[in-house]
C-alpha positions as CSV (number, residue, x, y, z in Angstrom):
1,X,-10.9,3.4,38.6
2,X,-13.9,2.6,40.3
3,X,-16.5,0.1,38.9
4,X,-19.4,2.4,38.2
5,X,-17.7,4.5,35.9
6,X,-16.5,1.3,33.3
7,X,-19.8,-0.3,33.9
8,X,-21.9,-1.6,30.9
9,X,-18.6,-0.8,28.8
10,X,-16.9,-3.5,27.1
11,X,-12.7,-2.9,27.3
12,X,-11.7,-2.6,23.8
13,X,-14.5,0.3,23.6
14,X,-12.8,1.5,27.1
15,X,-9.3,1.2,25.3
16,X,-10.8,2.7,22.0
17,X,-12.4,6.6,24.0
18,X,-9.2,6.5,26.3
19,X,-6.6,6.4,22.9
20,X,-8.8,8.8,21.3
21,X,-8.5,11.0,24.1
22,X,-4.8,10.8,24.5
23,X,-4.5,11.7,20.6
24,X,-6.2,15.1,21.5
25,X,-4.5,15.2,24.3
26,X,-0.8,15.0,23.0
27,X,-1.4,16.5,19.7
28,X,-1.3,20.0,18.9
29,X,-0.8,21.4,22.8
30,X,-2.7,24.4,23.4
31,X,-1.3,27.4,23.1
32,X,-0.9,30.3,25.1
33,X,-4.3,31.9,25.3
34,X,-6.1,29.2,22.9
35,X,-8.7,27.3,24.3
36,X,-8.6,23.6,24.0
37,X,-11.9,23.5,21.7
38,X,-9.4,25.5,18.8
39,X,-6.8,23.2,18.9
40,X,-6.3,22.4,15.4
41,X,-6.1,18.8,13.6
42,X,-3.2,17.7,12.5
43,X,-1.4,18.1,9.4
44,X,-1.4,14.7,7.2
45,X,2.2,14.0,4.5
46,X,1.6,10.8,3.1
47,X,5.1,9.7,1.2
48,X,4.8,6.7,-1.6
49,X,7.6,5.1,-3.6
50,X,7.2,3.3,-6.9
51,X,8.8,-0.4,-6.5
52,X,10.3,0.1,-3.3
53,X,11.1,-3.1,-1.3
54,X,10.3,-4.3,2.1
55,X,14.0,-4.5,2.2
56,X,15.4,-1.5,0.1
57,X,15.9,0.8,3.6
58,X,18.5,0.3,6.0
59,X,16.1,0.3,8.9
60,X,14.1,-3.2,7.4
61,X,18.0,-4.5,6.9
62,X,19.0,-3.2,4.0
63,X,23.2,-1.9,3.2
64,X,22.0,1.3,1.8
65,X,22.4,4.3,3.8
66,X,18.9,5.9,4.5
67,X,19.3,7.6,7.3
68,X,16.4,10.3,7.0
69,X,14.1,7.5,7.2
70,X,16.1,4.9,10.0
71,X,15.4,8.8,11.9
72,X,12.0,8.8,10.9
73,X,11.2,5.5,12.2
74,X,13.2,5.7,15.6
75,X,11.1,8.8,16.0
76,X,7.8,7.1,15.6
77,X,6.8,3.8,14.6
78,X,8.0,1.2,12.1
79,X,5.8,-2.0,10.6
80,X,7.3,-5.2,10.0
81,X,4.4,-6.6,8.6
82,X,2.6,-4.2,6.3
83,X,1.1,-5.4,2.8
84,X,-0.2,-3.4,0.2
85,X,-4.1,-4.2,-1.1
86,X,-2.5,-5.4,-4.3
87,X,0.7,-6.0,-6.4
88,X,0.6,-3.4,-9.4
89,X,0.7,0.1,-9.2
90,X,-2.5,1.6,-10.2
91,X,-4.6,-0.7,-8.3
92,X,-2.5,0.0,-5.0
93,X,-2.9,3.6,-5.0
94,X,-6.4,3.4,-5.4
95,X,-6.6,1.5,-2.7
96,X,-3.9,3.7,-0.5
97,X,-6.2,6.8,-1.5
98,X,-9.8,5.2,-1.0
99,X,-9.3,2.2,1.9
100,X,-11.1,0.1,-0.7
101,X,-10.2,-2.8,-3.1
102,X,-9.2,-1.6,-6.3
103,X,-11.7,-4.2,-7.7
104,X,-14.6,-2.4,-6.0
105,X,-13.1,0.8,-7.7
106,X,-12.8,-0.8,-11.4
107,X,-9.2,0.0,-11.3
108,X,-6.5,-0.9,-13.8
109,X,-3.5,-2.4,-13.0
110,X,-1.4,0.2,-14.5
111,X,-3.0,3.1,-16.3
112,X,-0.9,4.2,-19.3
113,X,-1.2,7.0,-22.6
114,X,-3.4,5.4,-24.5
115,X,-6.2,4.6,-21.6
116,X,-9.2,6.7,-21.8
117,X,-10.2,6.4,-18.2
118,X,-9.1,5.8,-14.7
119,X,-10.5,4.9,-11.1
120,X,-14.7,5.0,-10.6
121,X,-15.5,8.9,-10.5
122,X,-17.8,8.0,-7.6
123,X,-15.0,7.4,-5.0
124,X,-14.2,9.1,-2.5
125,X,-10.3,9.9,-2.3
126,X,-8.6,11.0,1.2
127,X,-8.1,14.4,0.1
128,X,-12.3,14.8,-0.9
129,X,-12.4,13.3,2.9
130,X,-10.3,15.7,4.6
131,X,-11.7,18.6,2.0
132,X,-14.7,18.3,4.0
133,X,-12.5,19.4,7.1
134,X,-11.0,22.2,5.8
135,X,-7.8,21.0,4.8
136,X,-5.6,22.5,2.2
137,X,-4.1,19.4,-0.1
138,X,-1.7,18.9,-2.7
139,X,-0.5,16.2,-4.9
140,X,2.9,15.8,-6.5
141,X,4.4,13.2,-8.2
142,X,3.6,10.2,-9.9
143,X,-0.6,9.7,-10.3
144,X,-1.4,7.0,-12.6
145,X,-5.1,7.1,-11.5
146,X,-5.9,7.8,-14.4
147,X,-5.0,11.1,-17.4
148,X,-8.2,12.5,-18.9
149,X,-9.1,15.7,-17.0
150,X,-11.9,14.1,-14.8
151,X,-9.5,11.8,-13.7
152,X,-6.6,14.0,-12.6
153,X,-6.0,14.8,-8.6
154,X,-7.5,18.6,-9.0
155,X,-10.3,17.0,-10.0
156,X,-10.3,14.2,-6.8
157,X,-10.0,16.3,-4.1
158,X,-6.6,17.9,-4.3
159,X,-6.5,21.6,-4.4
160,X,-3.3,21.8,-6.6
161,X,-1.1,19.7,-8.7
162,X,2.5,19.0,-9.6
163,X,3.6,15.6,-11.2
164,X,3.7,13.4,-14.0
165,X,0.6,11.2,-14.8
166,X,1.8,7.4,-15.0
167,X,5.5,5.6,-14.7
168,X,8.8,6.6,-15.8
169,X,9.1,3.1,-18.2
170,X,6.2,4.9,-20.4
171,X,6.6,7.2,-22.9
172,X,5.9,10.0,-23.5
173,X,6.3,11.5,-19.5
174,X,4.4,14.9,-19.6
175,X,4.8,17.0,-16.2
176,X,1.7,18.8,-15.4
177,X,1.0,22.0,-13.4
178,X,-3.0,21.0,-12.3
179,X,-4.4,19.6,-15.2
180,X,-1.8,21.7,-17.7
181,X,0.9,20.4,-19.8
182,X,4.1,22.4,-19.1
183,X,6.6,20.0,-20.3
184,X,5.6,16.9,-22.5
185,X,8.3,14.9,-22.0
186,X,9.9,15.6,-18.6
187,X,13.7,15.2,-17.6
188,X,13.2,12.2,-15.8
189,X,16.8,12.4,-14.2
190,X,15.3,15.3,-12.3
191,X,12.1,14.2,-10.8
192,X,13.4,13.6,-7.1
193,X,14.7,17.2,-6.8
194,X,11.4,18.5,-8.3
195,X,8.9,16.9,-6.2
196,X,10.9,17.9,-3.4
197,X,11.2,21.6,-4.1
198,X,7.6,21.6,-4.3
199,X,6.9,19.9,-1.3
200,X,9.1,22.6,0.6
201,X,7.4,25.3,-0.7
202,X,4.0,23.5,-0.4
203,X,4.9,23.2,3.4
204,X,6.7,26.4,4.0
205,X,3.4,28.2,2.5
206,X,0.2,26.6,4.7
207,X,2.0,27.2,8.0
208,X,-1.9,28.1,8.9
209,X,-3.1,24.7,8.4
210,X,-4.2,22.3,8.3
211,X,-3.1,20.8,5.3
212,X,-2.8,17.4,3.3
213,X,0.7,16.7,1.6
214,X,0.7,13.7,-0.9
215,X,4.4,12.8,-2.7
216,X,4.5,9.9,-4.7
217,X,7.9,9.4,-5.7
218,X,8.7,8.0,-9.2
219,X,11.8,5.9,-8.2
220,X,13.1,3.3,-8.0
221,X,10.8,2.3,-10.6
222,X,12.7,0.4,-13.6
223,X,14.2,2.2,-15.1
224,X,15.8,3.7,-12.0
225,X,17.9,6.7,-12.2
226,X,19.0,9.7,-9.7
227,X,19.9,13.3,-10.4
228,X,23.3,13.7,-11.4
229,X,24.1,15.0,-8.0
230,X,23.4,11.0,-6.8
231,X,25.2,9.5,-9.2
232,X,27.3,7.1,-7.5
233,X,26.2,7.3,-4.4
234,X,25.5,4.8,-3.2
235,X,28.1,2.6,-4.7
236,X,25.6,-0.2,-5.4
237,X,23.9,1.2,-9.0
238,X,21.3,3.6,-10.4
239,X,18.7,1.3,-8.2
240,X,20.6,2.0,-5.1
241,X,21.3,6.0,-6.0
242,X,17.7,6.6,-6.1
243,X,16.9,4.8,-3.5
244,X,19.4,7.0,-1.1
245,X,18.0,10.0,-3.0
246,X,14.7,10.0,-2.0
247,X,16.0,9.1,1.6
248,X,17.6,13.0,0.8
249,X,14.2,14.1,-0.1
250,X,12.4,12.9,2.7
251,X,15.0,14.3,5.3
252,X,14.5,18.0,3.4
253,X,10.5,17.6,4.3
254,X,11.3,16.7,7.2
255,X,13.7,19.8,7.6
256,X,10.7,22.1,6.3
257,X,8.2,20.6,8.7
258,X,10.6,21.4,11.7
259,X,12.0,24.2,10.8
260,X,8.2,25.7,10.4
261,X,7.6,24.5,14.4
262,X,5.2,21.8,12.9
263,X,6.7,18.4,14.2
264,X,4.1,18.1,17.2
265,X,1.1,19.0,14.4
266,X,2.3,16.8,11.7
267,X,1.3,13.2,10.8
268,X,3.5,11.9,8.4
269,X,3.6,8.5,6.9
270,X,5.8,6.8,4.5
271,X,5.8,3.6,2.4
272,X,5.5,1.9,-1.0
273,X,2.8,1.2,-3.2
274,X,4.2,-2.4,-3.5
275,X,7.1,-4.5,-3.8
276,X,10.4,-4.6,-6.0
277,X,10.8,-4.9,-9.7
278,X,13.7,-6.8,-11.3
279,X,16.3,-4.7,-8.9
280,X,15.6,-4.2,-5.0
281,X,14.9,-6.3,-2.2
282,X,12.1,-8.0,-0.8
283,X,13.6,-9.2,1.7
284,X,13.7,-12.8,3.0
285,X,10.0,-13.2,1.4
286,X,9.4,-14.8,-2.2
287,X,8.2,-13.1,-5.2
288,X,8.0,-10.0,-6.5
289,X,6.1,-7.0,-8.2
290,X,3.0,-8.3,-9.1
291,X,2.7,-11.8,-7.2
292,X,0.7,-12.6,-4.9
293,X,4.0,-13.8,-2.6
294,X,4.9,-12.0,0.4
295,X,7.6,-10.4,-1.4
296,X,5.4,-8.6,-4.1
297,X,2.8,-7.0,-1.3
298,X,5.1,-6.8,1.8
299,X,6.3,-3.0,1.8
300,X,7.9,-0.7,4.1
301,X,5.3,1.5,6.7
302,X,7.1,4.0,9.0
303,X,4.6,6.7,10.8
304,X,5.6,9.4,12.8
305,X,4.1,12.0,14.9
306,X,6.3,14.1,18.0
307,X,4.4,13.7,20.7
308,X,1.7,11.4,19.7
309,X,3.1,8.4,18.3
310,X,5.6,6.5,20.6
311,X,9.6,7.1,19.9
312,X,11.1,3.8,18.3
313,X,8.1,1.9,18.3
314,X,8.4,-1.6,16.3
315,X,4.7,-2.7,15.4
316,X,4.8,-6.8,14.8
317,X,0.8,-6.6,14.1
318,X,-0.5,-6.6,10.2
319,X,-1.2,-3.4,8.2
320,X,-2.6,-2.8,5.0
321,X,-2.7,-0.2,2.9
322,X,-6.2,0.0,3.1
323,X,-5.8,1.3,6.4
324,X,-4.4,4.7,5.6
325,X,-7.7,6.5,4.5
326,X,-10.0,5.4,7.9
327,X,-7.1,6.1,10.1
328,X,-6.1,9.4,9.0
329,X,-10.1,10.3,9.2
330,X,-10.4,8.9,12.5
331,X,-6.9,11.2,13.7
332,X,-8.2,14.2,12.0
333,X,-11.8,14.3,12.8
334,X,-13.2,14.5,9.3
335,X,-16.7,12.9,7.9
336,X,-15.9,9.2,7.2
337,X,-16.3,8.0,3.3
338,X,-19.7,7.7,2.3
339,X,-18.8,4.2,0.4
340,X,-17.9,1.2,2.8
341,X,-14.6,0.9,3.6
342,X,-11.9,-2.4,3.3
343,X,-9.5,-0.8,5.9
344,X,-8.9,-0.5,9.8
345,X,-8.5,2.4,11.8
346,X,-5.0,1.9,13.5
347,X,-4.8,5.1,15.4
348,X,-4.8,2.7,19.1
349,X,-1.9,0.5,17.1
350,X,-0.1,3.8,16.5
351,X,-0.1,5.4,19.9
352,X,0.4,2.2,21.4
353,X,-2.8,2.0,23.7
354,X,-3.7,-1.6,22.0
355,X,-0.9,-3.9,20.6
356,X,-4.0,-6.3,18.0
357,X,-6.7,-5.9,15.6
358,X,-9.5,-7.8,15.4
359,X,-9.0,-8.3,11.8
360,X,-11.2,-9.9,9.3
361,X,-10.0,-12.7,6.1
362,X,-8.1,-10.2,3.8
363,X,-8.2,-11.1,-0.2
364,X,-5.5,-11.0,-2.8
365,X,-6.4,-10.3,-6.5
366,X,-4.5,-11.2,-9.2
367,X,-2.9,-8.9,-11.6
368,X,-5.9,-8.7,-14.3
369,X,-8.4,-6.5,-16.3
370,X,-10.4,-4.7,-13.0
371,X,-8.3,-6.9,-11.0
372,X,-11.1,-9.1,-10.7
373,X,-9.7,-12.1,-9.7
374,X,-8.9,-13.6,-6.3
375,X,-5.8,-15.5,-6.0
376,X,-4.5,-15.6,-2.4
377,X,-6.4,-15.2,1.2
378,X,-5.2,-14.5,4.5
379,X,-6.4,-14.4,8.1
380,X,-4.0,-13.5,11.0
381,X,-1.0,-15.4,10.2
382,X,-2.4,-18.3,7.4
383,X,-2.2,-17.7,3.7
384,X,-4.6,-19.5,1.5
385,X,-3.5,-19.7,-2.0
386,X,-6.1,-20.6,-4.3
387,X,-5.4,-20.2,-7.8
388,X,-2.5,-19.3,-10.3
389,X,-1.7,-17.8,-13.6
390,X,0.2,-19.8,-16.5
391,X,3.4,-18.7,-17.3
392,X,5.9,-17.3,-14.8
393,X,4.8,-16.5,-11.5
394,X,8.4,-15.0,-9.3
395,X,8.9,-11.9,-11.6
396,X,6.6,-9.8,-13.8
397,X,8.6,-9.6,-17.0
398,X,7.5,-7.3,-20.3
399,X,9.3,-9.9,-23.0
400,X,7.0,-13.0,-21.2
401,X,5.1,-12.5,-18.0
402,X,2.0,-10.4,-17.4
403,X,1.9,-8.2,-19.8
404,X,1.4,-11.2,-22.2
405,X,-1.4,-13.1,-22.1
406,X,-2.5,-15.5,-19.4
407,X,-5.2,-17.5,-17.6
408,X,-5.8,-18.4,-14.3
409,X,-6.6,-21.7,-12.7
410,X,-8.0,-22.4,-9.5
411,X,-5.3,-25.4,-7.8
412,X,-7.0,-28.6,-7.1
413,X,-4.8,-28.7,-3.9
414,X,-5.1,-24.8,-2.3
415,X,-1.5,-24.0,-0.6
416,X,-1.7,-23.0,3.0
417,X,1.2,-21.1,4.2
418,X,2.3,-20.1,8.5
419,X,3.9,-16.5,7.5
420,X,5.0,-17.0,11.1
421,X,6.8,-19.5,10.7
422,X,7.4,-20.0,7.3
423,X,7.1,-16.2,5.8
424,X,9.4,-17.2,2.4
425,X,6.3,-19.1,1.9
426,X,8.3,-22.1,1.2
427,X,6.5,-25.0,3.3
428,X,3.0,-25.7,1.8
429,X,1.2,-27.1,5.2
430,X,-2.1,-27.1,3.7
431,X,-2.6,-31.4,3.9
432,X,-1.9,-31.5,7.7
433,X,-4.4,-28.1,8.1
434,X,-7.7,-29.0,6.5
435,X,-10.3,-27.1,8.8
436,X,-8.0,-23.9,8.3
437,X,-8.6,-24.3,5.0
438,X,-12.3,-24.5,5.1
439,X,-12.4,-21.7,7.9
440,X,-10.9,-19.2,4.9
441,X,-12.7,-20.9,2.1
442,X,-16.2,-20.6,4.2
443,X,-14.9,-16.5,4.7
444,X,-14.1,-15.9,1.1
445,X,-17.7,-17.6,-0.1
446,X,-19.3,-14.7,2.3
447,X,-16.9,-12.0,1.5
448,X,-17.1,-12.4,-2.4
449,X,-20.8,-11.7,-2.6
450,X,-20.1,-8.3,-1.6
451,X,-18.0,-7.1,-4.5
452,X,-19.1,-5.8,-8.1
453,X,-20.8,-8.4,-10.2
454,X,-17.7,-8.7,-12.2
455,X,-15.7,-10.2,-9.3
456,X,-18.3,-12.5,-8.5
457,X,-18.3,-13.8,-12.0
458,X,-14.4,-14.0,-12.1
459,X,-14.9,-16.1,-9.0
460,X,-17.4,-18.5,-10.4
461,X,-15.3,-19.0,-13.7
462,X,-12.3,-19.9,-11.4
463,X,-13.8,-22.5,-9.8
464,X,-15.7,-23.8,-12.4
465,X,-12.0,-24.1,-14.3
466,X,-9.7,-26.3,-11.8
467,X,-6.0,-26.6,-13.1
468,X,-4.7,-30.1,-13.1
469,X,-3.9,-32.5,-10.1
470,X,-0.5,-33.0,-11.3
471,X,0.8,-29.1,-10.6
472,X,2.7,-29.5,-7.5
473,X,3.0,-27.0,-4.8
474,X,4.3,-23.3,-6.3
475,X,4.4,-24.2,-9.5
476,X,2.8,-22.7,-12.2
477,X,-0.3,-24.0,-12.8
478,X,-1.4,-26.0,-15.4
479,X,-4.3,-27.0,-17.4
480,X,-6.7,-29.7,-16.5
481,X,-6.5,-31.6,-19.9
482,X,-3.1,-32.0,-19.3
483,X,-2.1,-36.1,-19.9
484,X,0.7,-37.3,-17.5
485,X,3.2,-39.5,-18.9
486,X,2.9,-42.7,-17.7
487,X,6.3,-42.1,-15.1
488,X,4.4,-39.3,-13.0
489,X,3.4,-40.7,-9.6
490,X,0.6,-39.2,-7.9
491,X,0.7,-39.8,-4.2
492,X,-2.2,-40.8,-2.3
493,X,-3.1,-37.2,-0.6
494,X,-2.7,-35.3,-3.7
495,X,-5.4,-37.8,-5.7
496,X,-7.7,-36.4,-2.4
């Protein structure tokens, strides 16, 4: 290429025009006749599970048999190092359906019956994005974005509606047609085959396109269950049988989508809101469901588009949830979100033209009223952890954990973590890294300013509230006033 024609352009925004111009390129071939100004956008199916692991499928190393989805990722592109924007489930689907923090959203943690509202009515979901594009849309499965009418999908950008409001653990579990109650207390046995015989039909129906297909399963939520048809099989449980079940389900979508002649039109993604309960695997990674540990916001992200996104394509780079909404608007064409986005467009990651992101200090907030407050930080491959809750910290537990109440303390000694090297999180390196520790400290004290005034104030409690000296390195921290009995001994670098 000769030198006048890359003049006065920089590479990445050389790499950035010649990615988005293989994305028209290979997607939606012109037909016979059809000139290359009609060729459509694609179609978008964005598939969530409840509680499913980083290592709950057998393609991330699991003994279950998924195969739908090990097909689905040797057809497109698998992550091995995608986290969701935060542990619990509300707060992570706000953030998978807005690319912003759920505490710029004033989400719950988990939204349940009695809760009058849900996230800020003044968001912008991805199906209001890609409304303004002329997509068709529809939701099914579990919301939990909140239940009052305003809150529900028809009402967020979705055109119809088929699913159950919160999680299967809460009771009453009414299934609702739009914003109608048509059962109010569903067979939850029987969710799996009902979200996928709406998603067939939903599919075999907008052949016309293009359209916007979201299915958020409800397993393997706790507690997790199959249709009788699954029972058994997977010879490891009920948490294993639903697992393998909604491995069924996605391999019928992805029946309807070829059978209909849509593979080479269709973006489809598929991954979790966050990672497992008390059953499942996280995989080699500490933690769980609503920790701040690798192994509560590691999940599984497989993407696939025939034609577009590169055949058995392993991405090593970090992904994020947030990355979902400015991706798919970037791919599709549509008006970005009016409200400033936390996510990356990974559309050159995806069809392989750039193998990094120039990625920014991502935050961790703690499970919390608004989620409010910040508890972990991480650039490229360094985890900051700042502060920590009372109580136990490995596994969110109804009878004792965090649904009881707790207080957080910033640590007196911040952890530092190399999820390189160390991604159990098991080596605290942070007294031979000090000037990595500042490097994310000085990026949080800029990044914090920008949130709602209720994160800011979270923040400036923390560190006004410093746990004691005497909590050792993942421990659970404790307060300041505690007095040491007189056999403690305090080493030199922790008295720093």
């Amino acid at each position: 290429m000769s030198s006048s024609i890359t003049s006065g352009i920089d590479r990445r925004t050389f790499v950035k025009a010649a990615a988005a111009s293989a994305v028209l390129s290979l997607s939606s071939p012109a037909r016979a006749g059809e000139p290359p100004s009609k060729r459509r956008p694609p179609n978008v199916i964005l598939m969530i599970c409840d509680d499913l692991g980083s290592g709950d499928l057998h393609c991330y190393g699991s003994s279950l048999k998924t195969p739908n989805l090990d097909r689905m990722a040797g057809e497109g592109a698998r992550f091995t190092r995608f986290n969701t924007a935060h542990p619990i489930c509300s707060a992570s689907r706000a953030a998978l359906l807005t690319g912003r923090y759920s505490s710029r959203t004033h989400t719950q943690g988990a939204y349940g019956p009695s809760d009058k509202d849900g996230t800020d009515l003044d968001e912008k979901t991805l199906a209001n994005i890609l409304g303004t594009a002329g997509y068709k849309s529809m939701a099914i499965g579990k919301w939990h974005l909140g239940f009052p009418p305003p809150y529900l999908p028809t009402n967020r950008g979705f055109d119809t509606y088929c699913g159950v409001p919160w999680s299967v653990d809460m009771a009453p579990l009414p299934l609702l047609r739009d914003t109608t109650i048509v059962e109010a207390d569903t067979d939850r046995e029987m969710l799996t085959p009902l979200y996928t015989d709406e998603a067939v039909k939903f599919i075999d129906e907008s052949t016309s396109a293009p359209f916007f297909l979201y299915v958020a399963y409800s397993y393997p939520h706790d507690p997790p269950t199959g249709s009788p048809r699954f029972r058994g099989h997977s010879g490891l449980g009920r948490q294993g049988d639903a697992i393998e079940e909604i491995d069924w389900s996605v391999g019928e979508i992805l029946k309807a989508v070829h059978r209909n002649g849509l593979d080479r039109d269709t973006l489809i993604f598929f991954t979790s809101d966050h990672g497992p309960w008390f059953q499942g695997s996280p995989g080699p990674r500490r933690g769980r469901k609503s920790t701040g540990f690798e192994g509560g916001v590691r999940i599984p992200f497989i993407a696939r588009w025939s034609g577009t996104i590169p055949a058995g394509r392993v991405i090593d780079e970090w992904g994020s949830n947030l990355d979902v909404v400015p991706t798919v608007t970037a791919l599709c064409g549509a008006k970005p979100s009016p409200n400033p986005l936390d996510g990356m467009d990974l559309s050159e990651i995806l069809t392989g033209s750039a193998d990094q992101l120039d990625r920014k200090t991502m935050l961790y907030f703690a499970v919390s009223q608004d989620q409010q407050i910040l508890e972990c930080a991480r650039k490229g491959n360094w985890k900051l952890r700042l502060s920590q809750r009372t109580g136990e910290i490995y596994i969110n537990d109804w009878l004792g954990g965090s649904c009881q109440p707790t207080r957080h303390f910033l640590l007196p000694h911040p952890e530092l973590y190399d999820l390189e090297r160390d991604p159990a999180e098991s080596y605290d390196a942070a007294v031979d890294y000090p000037e990595k520790i500042k490097e994310i400290q000085d990026d949080i004290e800029a990044l914090i300013p920008t949130f709602p005034e209720n994160v800011q104030r979270a923040y400036a409690r923390l560190k006004a509230g410093p746990g004691t000296p005497y909590t050792p390195a993942e421990a659970a921290t404790r307060p300041a006033n505690l007095i040491a009995p007189d056999w403690i001994y305090l080493p030199p670098w922790r008295k720093a």
